[in-house]
C-alpha positions as CSV (number, residue, x, y, z in Angstrom):
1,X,-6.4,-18.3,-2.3
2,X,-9.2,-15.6,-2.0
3,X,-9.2,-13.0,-4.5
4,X,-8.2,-10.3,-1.7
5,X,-5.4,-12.6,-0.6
6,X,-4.7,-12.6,-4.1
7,X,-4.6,-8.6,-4.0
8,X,-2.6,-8.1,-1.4
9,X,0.1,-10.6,-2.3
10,X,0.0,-9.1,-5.7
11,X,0.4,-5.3,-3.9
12,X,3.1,-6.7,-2.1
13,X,4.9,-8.2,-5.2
14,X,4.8,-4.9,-7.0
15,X,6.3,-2.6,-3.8
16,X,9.0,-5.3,-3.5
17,X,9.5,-4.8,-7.8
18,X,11.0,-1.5,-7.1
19,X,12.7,-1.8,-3.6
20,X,9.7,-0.5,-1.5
21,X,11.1,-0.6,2.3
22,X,8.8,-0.7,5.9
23,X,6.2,-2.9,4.4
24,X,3.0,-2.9,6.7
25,X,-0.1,-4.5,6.0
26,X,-3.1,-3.6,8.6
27,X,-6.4,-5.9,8.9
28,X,-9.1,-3.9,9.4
29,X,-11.8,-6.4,9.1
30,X,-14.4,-6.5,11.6
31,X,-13.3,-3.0,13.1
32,X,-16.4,-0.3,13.2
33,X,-15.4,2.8,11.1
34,X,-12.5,1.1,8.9
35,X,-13.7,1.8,5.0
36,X,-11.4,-1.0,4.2
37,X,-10.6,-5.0,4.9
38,X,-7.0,-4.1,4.7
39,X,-4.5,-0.9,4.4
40,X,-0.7,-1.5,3.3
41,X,1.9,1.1,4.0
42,X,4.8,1.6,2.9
43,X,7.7,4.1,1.7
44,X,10.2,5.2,-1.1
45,X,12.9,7.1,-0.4
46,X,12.3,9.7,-3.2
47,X,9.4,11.2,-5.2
48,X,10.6,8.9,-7.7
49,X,10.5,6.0,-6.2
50,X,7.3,6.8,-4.4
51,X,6.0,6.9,-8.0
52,X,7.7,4.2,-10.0
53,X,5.9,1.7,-6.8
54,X,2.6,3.2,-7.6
55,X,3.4,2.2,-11.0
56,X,4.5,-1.2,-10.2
57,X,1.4,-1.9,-7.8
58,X,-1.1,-0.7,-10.7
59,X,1.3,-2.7,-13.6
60,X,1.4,-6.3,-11.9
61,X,-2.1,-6.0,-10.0
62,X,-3.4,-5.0,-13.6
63,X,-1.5,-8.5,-15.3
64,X,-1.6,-10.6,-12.5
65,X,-5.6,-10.2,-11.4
66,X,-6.9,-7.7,-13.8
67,X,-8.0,-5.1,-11.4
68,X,-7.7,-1.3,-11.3
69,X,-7.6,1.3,-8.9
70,X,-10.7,2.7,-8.2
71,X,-9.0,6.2,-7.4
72,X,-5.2,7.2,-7.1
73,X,-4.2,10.5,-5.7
74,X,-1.0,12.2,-5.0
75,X,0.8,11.4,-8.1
76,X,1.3,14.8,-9.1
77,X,4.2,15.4,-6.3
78,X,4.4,12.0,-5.6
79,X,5.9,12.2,-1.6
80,X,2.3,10.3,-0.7
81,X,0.4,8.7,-3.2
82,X,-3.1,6.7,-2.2
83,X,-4.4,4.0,-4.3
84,X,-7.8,2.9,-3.5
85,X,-8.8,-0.8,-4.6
86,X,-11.8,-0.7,-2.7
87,X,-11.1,-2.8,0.1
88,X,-7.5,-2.6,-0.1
89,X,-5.9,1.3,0.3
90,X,-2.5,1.3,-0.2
91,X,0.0,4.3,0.6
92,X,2.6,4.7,-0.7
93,X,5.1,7.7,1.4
94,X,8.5,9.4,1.7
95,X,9.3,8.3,5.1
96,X,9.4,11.7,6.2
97,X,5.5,12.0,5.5
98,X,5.2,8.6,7.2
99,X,6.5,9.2,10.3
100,X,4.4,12.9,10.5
101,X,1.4,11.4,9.8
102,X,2.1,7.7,11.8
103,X,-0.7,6.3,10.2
104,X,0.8,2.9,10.8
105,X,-0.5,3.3,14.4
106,X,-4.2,5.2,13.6
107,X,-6.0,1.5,14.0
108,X,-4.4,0.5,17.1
109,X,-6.9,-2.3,17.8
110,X,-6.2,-3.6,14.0
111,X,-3.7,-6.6,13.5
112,X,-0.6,-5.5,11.3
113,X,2.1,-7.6,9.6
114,X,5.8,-5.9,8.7
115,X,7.1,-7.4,5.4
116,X,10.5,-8.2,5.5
117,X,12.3,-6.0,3.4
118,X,14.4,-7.3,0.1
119,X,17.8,-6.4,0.4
């Protein structure tokens, strides 16, 4: 498994920790203009949860591969936090954020993935 394969499961692992729903993972790789390989979205359904996921991503990529964001932002209301791991950016949104800003569909010539939720 490649180390970014490795990040993103690991990403993955720590939304689905604390119940993070709408999963989407977007390849960017190849695409002129992406600052990324790879963007996964997803959503909380409170400014709590939106910040216990950040907190779950950063715990278990931290144990698990011993990487660190690069930058996090939005923690301080916590209804859209970004967490830069250089080529993976993951958001992290209330849904009602989400669906303003639809940035699941901003790289429409990008291959995404939905994650099955765990129910």
């Amino acid at each position: 498994m490649t180390e970014k394969s490795l990040l993103l499961k690991n990403i993955i692992e720590g939304i689905q920790e604390k119940k993070g729903k709408n999963i989407n993972t977007i390849n960017l790789k190849g695409i002129t203009g992406a600052v990324c390989d790879y963007f996964v979205i997803c959503e909380g359904n409170s400014p709590t949860q939106v910040s216990a996921l950040a907190e779950s991503v950063e715990k278990i990529v931290k144990e698990k591969t011993n990487e660190y964001p690069i930058r996090v932002q939005g923690k301080q209301q916590s209804e859209w936090i970004g967490m830069d791991y250089g080529d993976v950016i993951v958001h992290i949104f209330l849904p009602e954020l989400r669906n303003y800003y639809n940035i699941d569909l901003l790289w429409g010539d990008a291959h995404s993935e939905r994650i099955p939720n765990l129910d």
